[in-house]
Every structure is written in C-alpha cells, then in structure tokens.
C-alpha positions in Angstrom: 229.8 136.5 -27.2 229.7 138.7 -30.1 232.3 141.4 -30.1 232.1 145.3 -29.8 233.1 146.2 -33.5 230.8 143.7 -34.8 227.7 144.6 -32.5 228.5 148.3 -33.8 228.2 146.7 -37.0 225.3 145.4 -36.8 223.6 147.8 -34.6 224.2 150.4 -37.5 222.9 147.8 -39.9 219.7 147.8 -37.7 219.6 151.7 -37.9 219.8 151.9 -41.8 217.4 148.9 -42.6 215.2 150.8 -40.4 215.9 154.3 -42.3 216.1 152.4 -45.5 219.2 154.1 -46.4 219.9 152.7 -49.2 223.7 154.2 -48.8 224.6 153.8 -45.7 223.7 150.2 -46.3 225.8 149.5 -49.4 228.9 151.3 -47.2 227.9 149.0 -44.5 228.0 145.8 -46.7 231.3 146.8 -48.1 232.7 147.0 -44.7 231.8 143.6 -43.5 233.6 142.8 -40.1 235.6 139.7 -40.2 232.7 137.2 -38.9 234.0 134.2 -35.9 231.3 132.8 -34.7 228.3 130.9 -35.5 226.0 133.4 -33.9 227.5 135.8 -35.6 227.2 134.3 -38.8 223.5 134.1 -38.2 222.7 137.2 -36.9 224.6 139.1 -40.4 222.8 136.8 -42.4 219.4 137.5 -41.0 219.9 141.2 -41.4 221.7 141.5 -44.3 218.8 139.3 -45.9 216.7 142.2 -44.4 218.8 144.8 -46.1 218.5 143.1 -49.4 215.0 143.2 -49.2 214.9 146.8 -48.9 217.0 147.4 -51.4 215.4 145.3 -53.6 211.8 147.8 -52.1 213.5 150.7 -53.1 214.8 149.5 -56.0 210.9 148.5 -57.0 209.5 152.1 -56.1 212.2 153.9 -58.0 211.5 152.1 -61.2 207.6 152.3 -61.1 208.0 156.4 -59.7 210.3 156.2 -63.2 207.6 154.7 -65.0 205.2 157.3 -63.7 207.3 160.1 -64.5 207.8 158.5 -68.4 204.1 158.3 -68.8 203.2 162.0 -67.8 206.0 163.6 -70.0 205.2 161.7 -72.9 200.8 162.4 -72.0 202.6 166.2 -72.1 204.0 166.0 -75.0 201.1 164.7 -77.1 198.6 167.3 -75.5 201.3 170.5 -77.0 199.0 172.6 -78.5 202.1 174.2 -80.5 205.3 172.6 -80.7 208.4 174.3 -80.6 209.2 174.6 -84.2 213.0 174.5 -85.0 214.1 177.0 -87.3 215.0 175.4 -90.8 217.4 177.6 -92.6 218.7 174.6 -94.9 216.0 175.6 -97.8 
C-alpha cells in the first residue's frame, strides 16, 4: 500500500501534468519522496515520464512562439519606411 505523503505526491503530480505547470512540476521533481515499494516505483515512473513529456511540449511551443516572434520583428524592421537615424556628431 502506497503511503499518504507519497499519494499526496503523486496526486499533486497528477494536478500539474494536467495544468502543465511547468513549475510546479520542476518543484515537485525536486522533492521526490523517498520511494519503497515496487508499485511505487512504477506509478512515479509512469507519471514522471508524463511530466517529461510536457515539459519537453512546452518546451517545443516556446521555442517555435520564439521563432514566430524573431520572424515578425525582423519582417518589421525591413518594412521601416524611415529608420531612426542616430545623430553623428563625430564629423
């Protein structure tokens, strides 16, 4: 039988693969209850392999939004009708 702290555990490990929050995982992972048992072995693993897939999601979507964001700046910067000129007093 799995005990209380670790079914707390791994209740709240539910909750934020769920939420996909990404923080409340990595706090989660850092505070990894002392494991006994065989089925509890197995039941971390299978939902911290869950986690790391999420992370590794929102990892994914962070870089392309990124990649997005790079690509319209720069398509901004080329369409400036005027650029701001800096003022050269070295002459």
């Amino acid at each position: 039988m799995l005990g209380e702290s670790l079914l707390m555990w791994l209740h709240s490990l539910k909750i934020a693969i769920v939420e996909k929050n990404s923080d409340r995982l990595h706090e989660l992972m850092d505070n990894l209850p002392q494991l006994q048992s065989q089925e509890e072995i197995t039941s971390a693993l299978i939902l911290l392999d869950e986690a790391k897939q999420v992370i590794e999601s929102l990892r994914d979507e962070t870089a392309l939004a990124m990649s997005k964001i790079k690509k319209s700046s720069d398509f901004l910067k080329s369409t400036q009708v005027n650029p701001i000129a800096k003022l050269d007093i070295s002459s």
